[in-house]
Biotite code that builds the C-alpha atoms (Angstrom):
import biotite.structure as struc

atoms = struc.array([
    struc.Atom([4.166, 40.695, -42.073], chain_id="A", res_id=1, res_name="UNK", atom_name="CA", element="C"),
    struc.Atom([6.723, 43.269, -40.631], chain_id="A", res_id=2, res_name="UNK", atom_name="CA", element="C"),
    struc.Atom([5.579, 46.935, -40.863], chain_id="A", res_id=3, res_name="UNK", atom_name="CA", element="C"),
    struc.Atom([1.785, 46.149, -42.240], chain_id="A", res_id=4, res_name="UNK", atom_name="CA", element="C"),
    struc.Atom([-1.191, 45.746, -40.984], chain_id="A", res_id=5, res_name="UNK", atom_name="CA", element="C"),
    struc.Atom([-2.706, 42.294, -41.420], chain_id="A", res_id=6, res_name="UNK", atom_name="CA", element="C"),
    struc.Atom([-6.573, 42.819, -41.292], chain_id="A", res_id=7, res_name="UNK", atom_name="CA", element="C"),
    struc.Atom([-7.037, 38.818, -42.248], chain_id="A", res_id=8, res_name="UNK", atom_name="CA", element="C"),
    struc.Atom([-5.115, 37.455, -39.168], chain_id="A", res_id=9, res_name="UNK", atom_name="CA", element="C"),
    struc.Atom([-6.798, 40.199, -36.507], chain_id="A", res_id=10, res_name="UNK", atom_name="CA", element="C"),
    struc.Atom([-10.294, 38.395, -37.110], chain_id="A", res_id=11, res_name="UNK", atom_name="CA", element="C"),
    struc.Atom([-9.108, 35.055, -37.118], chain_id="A", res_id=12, res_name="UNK", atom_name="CA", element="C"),
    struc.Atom([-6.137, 34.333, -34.395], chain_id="A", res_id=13, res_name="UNK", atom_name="CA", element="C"),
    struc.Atom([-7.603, 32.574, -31.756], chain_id="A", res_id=14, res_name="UNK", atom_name="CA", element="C"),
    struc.Atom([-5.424, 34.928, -28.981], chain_id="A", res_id=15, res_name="UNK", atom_name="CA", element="C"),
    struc.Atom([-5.893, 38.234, -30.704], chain_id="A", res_id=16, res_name="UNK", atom_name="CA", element="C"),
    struc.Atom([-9.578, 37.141, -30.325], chain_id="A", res_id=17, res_name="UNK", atom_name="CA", element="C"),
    struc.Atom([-9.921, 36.419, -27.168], chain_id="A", res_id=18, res_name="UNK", atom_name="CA", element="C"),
    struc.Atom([-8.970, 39.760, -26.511], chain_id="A", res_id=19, res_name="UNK", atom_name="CA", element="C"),
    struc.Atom([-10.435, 42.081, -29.264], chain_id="A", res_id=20, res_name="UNK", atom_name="CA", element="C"),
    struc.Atom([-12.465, 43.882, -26.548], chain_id="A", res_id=21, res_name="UNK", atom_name="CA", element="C"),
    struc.Atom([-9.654, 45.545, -25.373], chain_id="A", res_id=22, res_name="UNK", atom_name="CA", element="C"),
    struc.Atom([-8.835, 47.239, -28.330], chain_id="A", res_id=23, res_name="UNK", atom_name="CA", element="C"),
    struc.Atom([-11.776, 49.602, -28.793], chain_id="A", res_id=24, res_name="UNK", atom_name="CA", element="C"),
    struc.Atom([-12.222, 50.286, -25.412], chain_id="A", res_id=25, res_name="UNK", atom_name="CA", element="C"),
    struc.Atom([-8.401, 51.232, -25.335], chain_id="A", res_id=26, res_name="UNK", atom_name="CA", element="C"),
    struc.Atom([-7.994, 53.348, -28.661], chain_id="A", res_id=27, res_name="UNK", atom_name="CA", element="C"),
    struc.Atom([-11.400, 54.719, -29.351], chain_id="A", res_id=28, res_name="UNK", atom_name="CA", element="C"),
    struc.Atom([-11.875, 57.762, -26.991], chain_id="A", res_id=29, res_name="UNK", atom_name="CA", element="C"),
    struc.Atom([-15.592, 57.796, -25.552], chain_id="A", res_id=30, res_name="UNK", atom_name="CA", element="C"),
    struc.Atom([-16.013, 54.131, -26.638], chain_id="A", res_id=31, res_name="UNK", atom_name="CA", element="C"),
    struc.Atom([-17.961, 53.257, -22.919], chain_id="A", res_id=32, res_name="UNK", atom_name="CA", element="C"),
    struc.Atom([-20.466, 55.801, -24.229], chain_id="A", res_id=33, res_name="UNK", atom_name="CA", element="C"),
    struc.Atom([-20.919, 55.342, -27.810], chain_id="A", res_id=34, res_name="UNK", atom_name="CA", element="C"),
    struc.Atom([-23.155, 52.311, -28.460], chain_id="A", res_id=35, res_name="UNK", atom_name="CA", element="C"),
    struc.Atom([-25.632, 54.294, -25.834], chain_id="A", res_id=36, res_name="UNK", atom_name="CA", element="C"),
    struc.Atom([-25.763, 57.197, -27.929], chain_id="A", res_id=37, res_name="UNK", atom_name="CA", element="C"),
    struc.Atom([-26.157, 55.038, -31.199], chain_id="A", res_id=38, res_name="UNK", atom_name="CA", element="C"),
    struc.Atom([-28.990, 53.587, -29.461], chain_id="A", res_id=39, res_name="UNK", atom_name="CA", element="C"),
    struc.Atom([-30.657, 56.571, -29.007], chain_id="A", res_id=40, res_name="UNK", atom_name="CA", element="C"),
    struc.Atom([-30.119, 57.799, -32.069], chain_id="A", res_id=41, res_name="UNK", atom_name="CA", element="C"),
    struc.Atom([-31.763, 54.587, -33.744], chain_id="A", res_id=42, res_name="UNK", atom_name="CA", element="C"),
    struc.Atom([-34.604, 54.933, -31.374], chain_id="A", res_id=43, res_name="UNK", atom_name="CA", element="C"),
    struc.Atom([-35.460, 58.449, -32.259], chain_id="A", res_id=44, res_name="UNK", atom_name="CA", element="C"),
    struc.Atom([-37.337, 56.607, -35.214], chain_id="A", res_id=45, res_name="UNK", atom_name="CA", element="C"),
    struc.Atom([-37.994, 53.080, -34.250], chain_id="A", res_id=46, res_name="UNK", atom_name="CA", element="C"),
    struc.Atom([-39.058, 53.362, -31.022], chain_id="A", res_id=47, res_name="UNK", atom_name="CA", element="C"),
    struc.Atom([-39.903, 50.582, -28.924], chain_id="A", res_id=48, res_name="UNK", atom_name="CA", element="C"),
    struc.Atom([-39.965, 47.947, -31.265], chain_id="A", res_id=49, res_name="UNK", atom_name="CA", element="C"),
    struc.Atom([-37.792, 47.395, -34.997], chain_id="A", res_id=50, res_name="UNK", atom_name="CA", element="C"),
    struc.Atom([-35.656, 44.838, -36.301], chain_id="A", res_id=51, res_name="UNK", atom_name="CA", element="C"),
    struc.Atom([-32.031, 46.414, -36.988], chain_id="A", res_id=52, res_name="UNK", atom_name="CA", element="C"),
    struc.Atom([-29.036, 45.167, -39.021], chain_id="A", res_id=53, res_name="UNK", atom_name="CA", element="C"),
    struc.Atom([-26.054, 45.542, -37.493], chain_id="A", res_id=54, res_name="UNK", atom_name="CA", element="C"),
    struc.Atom([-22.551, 45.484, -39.932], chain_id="A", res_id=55, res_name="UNK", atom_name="CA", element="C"),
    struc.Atom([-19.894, 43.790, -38.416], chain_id="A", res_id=56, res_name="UNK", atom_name="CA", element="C"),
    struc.Atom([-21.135, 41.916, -35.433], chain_id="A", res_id=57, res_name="UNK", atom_name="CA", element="C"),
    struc.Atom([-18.580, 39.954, -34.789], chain_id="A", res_id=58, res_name="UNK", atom_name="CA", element="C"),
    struc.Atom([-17.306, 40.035, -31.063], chain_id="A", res_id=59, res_name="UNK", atom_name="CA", element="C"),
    struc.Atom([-21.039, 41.011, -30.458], chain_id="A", res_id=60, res_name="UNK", atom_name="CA", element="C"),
    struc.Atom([-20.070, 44.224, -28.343], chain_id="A", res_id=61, res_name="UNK", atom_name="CA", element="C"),
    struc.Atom([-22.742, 46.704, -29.277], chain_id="A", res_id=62, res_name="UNK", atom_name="CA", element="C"),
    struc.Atom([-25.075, 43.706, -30.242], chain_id="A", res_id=63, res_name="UNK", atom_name="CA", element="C"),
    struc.Atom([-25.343, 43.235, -26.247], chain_id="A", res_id=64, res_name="UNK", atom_name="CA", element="C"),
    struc.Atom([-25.695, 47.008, -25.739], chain_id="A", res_id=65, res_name="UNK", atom_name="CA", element="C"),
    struc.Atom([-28.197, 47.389, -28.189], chain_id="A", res_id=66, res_name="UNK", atom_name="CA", element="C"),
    struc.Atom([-30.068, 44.548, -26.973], chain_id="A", res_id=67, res_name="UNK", atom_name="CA", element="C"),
    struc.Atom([-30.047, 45.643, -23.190], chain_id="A", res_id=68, res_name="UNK", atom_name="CA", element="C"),
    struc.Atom([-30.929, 49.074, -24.250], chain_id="A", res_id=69, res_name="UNK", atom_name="CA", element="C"),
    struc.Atom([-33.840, 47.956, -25.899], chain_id="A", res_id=70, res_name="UNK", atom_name="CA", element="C"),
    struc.Atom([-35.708, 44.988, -25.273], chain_id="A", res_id=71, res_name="UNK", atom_name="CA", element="C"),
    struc.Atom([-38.035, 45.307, -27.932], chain_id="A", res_id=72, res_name="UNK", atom_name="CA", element="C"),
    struc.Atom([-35.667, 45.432, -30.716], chain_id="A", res_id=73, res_name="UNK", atom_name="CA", element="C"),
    struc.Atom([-34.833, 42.409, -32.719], chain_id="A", res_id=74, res_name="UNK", atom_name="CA", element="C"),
    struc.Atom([-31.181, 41.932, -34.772], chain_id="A", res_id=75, res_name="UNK", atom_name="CA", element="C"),
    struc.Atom([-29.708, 40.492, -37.428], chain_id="A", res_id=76, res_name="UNK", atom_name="CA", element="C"),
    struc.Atom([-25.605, 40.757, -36.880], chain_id="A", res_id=77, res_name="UNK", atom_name="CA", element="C"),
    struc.Atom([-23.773, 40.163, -40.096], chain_id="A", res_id=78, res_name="UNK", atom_name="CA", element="C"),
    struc.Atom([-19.446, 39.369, -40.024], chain_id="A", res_id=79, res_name="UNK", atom_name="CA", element="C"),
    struc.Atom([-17.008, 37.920, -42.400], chain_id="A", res_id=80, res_name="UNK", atom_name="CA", element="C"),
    struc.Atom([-15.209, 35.975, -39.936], chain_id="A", res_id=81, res_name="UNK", atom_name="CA", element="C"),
    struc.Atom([-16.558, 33.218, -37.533], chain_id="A", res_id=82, res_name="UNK", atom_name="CA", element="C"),
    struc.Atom([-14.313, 32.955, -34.890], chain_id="A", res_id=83, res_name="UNK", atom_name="CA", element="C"),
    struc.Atom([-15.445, 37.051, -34.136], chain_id="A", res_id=84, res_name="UNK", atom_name="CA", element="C"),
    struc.Atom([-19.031, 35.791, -34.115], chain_id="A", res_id=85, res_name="UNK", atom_name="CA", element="C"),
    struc.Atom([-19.041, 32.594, -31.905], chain_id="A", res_id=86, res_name="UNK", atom_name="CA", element="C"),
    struc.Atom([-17.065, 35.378, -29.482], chain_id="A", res_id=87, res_name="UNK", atom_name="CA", element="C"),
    struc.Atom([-20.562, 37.424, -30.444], chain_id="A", res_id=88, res_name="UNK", atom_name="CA", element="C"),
    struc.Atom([-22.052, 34.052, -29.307], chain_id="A", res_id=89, res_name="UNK", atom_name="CA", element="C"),
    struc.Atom([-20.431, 33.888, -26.444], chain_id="A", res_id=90, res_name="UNK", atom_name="CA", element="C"),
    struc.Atom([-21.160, 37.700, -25.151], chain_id="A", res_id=91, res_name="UNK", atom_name="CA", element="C"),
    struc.Atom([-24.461, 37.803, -25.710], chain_id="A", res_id=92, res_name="UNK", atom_name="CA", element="C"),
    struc.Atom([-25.422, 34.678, -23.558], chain_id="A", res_id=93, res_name="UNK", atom_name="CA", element="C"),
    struc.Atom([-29.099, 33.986, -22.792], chain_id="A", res_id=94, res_name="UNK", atom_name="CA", element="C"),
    struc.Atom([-29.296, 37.684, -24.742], chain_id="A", res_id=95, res_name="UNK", atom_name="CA", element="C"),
    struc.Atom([-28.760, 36.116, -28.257], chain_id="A", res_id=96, res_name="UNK", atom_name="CA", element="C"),
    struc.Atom([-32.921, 35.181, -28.254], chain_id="A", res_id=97, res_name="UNK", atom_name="CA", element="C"),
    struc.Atom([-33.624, 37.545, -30.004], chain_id="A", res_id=98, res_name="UNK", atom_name="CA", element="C"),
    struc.Atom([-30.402, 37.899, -32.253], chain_id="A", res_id=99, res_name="UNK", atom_name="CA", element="C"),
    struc.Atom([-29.578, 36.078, -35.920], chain_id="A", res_id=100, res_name="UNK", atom_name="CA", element="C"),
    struc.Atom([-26.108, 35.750, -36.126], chain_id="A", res_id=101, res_name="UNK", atom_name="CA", element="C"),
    struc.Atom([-24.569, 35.438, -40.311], chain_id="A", res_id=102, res_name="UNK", atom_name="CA", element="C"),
    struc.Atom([-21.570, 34.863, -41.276], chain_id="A", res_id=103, res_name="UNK", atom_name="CA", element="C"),
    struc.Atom([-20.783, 36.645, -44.654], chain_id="A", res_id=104, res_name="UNK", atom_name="CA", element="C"),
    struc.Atom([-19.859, 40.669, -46.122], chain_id="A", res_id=105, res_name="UNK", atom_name="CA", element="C"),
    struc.Atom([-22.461, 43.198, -46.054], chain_id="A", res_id=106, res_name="UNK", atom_name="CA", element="C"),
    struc.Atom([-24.017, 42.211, -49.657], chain_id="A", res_id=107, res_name="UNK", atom_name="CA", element="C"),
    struc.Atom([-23.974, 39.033, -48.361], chain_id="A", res_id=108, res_name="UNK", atom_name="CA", element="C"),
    struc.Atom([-27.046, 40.068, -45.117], chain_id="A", res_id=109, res_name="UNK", atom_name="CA", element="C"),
    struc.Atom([-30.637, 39.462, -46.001], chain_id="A", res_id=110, res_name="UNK", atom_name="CA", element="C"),
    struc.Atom([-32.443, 41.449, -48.291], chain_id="A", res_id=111, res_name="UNK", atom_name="CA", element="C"),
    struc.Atom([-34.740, 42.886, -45.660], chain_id="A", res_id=112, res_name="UNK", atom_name="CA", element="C"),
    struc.Atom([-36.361, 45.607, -45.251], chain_id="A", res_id=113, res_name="UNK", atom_name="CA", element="C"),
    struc.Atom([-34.954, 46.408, -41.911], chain_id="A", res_id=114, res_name="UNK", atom_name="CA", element="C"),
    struc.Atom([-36.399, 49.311, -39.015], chain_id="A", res_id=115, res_name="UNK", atom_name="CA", element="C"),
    struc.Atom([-32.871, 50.783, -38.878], chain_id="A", res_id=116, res_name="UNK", atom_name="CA", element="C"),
    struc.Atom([-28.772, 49.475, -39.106], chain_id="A", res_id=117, res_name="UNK", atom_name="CA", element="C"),
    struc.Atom([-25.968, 50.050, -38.000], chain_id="A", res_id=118, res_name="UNK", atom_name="CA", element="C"),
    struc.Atom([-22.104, 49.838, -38.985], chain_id="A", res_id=119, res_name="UNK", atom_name="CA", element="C"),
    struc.Atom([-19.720, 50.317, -35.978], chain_id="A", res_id=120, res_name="UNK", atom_name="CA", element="C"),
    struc.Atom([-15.716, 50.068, -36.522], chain_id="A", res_id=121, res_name="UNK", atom_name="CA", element="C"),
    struc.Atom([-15.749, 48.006, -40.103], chain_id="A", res_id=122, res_name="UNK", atom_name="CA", element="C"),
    struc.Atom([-16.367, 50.760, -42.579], chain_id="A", res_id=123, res_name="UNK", atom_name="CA", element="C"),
    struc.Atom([-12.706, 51.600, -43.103], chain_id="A", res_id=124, res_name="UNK", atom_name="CA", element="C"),
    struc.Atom([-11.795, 48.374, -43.798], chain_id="A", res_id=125, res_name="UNK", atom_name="CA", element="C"),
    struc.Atom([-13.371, 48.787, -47.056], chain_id="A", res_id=126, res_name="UNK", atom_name="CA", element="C"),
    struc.Atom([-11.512, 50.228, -50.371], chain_id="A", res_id=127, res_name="UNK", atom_name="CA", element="C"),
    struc.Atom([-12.876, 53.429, -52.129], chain_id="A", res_id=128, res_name="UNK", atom_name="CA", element="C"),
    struc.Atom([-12.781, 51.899, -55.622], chain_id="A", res_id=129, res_name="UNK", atom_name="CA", element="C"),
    struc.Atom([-16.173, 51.416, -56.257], chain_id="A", res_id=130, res_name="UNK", atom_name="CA", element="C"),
    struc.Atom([-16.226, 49.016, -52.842], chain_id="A", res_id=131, res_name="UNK", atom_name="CA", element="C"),
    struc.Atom([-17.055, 51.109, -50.309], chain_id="A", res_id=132, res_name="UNK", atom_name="CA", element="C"),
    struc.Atom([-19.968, 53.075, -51.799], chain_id="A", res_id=133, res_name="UNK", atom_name="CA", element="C"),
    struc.Atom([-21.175, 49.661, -52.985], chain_id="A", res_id=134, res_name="UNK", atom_name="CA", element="C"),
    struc.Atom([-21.382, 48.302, -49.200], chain_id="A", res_id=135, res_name="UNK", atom_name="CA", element="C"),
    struc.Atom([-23.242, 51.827, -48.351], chain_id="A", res_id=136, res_name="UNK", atom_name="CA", element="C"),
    struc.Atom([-25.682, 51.398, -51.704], chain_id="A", res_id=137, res_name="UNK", atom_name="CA", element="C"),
    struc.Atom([-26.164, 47.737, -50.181], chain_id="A", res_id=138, res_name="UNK", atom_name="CA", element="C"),
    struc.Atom([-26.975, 49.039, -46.766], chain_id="A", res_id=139, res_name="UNK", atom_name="CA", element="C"),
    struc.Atom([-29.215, 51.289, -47.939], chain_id="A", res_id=140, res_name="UNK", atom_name="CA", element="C"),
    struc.Atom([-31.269, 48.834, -50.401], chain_id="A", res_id=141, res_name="UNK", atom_name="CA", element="C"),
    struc.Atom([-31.693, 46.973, -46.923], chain_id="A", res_id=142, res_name="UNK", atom_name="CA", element="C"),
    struc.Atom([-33.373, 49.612, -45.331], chain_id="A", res_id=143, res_name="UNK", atom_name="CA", element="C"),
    struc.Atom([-37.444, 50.990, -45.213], chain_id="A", res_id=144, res_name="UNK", atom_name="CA", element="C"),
    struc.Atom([-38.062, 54.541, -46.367], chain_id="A", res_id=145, res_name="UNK", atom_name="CA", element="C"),
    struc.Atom([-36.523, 56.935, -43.761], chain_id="A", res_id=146, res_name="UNK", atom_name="CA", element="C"),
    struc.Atom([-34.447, 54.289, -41.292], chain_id="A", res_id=147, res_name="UNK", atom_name="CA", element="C"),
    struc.Atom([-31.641, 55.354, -39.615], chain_id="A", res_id=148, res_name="UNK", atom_name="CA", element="C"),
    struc.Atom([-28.149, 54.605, -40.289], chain_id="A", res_id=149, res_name="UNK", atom_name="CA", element="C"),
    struc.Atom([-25.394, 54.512, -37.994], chain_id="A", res_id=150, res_name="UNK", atom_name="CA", element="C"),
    struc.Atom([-21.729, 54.749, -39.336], chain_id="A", res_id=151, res_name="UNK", atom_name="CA", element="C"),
    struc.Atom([-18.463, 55.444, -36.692], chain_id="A", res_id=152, res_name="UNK", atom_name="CA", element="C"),
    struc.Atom([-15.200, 55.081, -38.794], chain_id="A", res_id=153, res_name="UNK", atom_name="CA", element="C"),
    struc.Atom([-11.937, 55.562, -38.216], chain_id="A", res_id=154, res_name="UNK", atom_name="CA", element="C"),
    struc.Atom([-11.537, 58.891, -40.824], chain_id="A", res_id=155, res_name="UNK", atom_name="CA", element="C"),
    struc.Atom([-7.881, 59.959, -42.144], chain_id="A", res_id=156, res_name="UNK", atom_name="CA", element="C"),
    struc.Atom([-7.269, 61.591, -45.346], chain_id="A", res_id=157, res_name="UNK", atom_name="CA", element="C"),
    struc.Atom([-4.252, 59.161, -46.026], chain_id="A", res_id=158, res_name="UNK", atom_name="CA", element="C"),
    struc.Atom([-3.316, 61.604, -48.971], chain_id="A", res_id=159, res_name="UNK", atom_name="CA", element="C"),
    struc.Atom([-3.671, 64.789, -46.497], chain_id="A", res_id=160, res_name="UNK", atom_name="CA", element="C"),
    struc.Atom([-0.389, 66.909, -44.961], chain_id="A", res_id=161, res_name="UNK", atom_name="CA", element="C"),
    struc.Atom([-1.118, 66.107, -41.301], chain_id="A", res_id=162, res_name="UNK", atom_name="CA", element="C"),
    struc.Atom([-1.537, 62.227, -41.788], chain_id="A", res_id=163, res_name="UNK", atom_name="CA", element="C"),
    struc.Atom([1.258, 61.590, -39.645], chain_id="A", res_id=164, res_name="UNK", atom_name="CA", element="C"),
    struc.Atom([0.242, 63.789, -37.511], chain_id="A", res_id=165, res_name="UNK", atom_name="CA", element="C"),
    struc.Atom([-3.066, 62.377, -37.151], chain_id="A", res_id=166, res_name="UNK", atom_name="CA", element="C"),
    struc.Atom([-1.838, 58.918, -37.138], chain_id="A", res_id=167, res_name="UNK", atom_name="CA", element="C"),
    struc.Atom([0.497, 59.862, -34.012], chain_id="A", res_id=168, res_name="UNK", atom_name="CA", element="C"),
    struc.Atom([-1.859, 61.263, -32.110], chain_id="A", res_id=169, res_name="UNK", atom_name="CA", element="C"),
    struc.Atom([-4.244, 57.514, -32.596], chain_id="A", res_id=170, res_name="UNK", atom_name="CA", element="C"),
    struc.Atom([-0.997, 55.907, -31.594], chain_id="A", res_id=171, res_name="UNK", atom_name="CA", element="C"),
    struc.Atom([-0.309, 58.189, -28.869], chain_id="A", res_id=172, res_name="UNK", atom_name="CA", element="C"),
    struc.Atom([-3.902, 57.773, -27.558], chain_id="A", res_id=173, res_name="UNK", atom_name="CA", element="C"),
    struc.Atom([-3.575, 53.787, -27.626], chain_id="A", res_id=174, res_name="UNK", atom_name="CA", element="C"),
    struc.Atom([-0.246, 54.059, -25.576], chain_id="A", res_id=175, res_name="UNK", atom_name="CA", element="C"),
    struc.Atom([-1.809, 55.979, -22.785], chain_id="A", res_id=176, res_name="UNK", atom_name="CA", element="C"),
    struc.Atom([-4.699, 54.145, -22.584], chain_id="A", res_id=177, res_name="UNK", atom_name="CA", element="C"),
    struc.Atom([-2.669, 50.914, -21.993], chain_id="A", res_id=178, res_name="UNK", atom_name="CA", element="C"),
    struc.Atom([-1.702, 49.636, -25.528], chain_id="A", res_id=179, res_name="UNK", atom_name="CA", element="C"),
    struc.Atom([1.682, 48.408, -25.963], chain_id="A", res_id=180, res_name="UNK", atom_name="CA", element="C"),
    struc.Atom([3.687, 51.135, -27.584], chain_id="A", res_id=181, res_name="UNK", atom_name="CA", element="C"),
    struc.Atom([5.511, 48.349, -30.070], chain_id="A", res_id=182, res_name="UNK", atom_name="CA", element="C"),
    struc.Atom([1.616, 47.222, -31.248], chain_id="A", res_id=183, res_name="UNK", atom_name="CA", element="C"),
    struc.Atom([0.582, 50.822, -31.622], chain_id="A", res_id=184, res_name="UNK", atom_name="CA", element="C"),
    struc.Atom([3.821, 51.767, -33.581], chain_id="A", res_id=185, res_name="UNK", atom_name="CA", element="C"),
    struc.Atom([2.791, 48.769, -36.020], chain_id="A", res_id=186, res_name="UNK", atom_name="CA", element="C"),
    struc.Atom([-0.878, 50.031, -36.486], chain_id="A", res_id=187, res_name="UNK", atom_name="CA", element="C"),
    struc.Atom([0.673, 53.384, -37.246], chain_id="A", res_id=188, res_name="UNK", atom_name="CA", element="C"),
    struc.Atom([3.249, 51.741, -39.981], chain_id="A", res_id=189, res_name="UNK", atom_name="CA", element="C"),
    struc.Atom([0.723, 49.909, -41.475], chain_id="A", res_id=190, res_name="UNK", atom_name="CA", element="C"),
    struc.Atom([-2.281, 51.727, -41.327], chain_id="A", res_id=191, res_name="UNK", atom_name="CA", element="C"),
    struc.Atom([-1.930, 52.784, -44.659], chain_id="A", res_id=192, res_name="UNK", atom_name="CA", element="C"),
    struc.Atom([-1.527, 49.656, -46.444], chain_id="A", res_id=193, res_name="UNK", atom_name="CA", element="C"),
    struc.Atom([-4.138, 47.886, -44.636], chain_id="A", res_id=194, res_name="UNK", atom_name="CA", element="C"),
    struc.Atom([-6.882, 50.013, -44.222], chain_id="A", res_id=195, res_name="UNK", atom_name="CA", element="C"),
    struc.Atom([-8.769, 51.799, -46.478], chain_id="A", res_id=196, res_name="UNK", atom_name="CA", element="C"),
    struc.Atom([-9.599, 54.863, -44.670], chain_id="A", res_id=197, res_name="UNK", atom_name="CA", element="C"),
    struc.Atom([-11.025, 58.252, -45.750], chain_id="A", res_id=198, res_name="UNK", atom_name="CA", element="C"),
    struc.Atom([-11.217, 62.013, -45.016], chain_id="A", res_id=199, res_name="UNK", atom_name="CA", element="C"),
    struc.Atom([-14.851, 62.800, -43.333], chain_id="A", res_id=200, res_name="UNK", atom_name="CA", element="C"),
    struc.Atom([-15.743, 64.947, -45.992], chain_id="A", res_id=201, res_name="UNK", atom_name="CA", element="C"),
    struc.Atom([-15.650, 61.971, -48.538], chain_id="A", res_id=202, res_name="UNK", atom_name="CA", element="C"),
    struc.Atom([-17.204, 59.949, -46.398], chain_id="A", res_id=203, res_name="UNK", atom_name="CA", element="C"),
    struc.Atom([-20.266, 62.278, -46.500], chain_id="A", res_id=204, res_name="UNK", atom_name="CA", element="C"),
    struc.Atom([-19.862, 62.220, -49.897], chain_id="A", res_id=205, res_name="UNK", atom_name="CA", element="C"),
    struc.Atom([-20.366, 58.387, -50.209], chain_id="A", res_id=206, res_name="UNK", atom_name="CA", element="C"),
    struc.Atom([-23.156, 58.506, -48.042], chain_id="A", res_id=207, res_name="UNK", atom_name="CA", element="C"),
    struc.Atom([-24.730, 60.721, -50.170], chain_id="A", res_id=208, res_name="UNK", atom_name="CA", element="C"),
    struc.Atom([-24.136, 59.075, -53.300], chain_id="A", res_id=209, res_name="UNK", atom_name="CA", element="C"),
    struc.Atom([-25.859, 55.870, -52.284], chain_id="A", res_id=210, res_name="UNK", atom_name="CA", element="C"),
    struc.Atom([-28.723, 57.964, -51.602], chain_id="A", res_id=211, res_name="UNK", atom_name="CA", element="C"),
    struc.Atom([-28.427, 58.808, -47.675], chain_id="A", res_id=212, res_name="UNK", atom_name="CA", element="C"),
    struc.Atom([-29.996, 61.952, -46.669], chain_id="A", res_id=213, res_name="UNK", atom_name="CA", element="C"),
    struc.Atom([-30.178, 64.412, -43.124], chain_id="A", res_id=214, res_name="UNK", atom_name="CA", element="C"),
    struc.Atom([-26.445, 63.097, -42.648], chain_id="A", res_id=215, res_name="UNK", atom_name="CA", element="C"),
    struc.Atom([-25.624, 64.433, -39.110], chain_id="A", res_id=216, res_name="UNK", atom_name="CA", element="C"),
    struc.Atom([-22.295, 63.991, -37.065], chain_id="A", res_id=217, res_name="UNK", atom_name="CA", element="C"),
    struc.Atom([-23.017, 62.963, -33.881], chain_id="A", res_id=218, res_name="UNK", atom_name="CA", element="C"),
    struc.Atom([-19.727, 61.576, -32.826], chain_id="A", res_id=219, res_name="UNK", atom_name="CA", element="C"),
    struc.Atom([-15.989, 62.982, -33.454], chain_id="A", res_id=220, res_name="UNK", atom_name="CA", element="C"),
    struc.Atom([-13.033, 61.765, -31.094], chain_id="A", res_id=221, res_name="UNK", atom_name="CA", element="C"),
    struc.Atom([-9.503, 62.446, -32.293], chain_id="A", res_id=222, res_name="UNK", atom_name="CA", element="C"),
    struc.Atom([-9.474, 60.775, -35.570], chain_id="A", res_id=223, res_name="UNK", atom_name="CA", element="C"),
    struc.Atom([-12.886, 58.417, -35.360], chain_id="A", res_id=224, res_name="UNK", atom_name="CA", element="C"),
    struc.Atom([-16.122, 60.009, -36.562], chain_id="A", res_id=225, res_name="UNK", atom_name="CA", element="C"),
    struc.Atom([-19.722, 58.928, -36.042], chain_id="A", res_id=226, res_name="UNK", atom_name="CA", element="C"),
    struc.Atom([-22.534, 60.073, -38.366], chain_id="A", res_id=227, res_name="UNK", atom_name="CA", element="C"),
    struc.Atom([-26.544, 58.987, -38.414], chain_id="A", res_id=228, res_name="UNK", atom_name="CA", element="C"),
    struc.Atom([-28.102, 59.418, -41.518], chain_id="A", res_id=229, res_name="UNK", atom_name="CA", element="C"),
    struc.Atom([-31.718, 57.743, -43.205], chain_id="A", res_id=230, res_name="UNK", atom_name="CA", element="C"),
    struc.Atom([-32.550, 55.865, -46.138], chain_id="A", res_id=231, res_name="UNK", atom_name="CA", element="C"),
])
């Protein structure tokens, strides 16, 4: 599909797959550091021990770095597509012990109550019609009274006057970093069509409205944004 972004086949080609590492690493600046701080974060109120639910597990990638960081912690990891999560599978290794693997959307993980979750990279992916701050409602319902939530998004107000501007300089980013300049030109095109992206200030919003409170930035790197917040 020339010019757009095809969400569908990036989570279920077998090549693009095999892969899929390289593409945070590559186009989210400070990505080597940002599952330890979301660890951290989460640990402020679970401690040693919790059982977290983690959005979007598939590929495993903060699963493992979660599950290294804390060796108390247990995890359910919830994806739509199951090539992503036998590649979860995979990484994880003699790690996955203590890790339930799903395969389904976020209304779609168990109802709980979890110590804390987490949504890395997936959130974007999700329309604002009513979608989105149904996911984040979901999350929520999932949670015990005052567990942390950890959201990193890819944040562009699509309808904005800099979007191309901000889209160049994610494209521009990718390049450098070792990207191939005809993939990242692609993303850029198609970004609009086949993500559902939105400014950070509406995504504060939505976490508010599905009842999220002490909403605190902890990450911002070019146009990705991290926030914790609690149930």
């Amino acid at each position: 599909m020339s010019g757009e972004l095809d969400i569908q086949a990036m989570f279920s080609d077998p090549e693009r797959i095999a892969h899929y590492s390289e593409g945070p690493i590559r186009m989210i600046p400070g990505f080597a550091t940002l599952h330890r701080m979301v660890a951290q974060l989460l640990a402020e109120r679970l401690g040693a021990t919790g059982r977290v639910l983690v959005l979007g597990a598939g590929g495993g990638m903060e699963l493992l770095a979660f599950a290294q960081a804390q060796p108390g912690w247990s995890f359910v990891g919830v994806d739509p597509s199951g090539p992503m999560l036998e590649q979860a599978r995979l990484r994880l290794g003699d790690g996955g012990s203590r890790v339930e693997l799903l395969e389904g959307y976020i209304p779609d993980a168990p109802a709980g109550p979890f110590d804390a979750a987490t949504c890395l990279l997936t959130l974007h992916m999700i329309p604002d019609d009513g979608r989105k701050l149904g996911a984040l409602r979901a999350i929520r319902e999932r949670l015990v009274p005052g567990a942390p939530f950890a959201v990193v998004d890819n944040c562009i107000d699509l309808e904005g006057p800099d979007v191309e501007r901000q889209l160049e300089r994610f494209a521009q980013y990718g390049v450098k970093s070792g990207m191939e300049f005809a993939q990242m030109e692609q993303w850029k095109t198609g970004v609009k069509k086949g993500l559902s992206m939105v400014a950070p200030k509406r995504e504060e919003e939505l976490l508010a409205e599905a009842g999220f409170t002490g909403t605190e930035l902890f990450f911002a790197g070019l146009t990705w944004r991290g926030w914790i917040t609690y149930a």
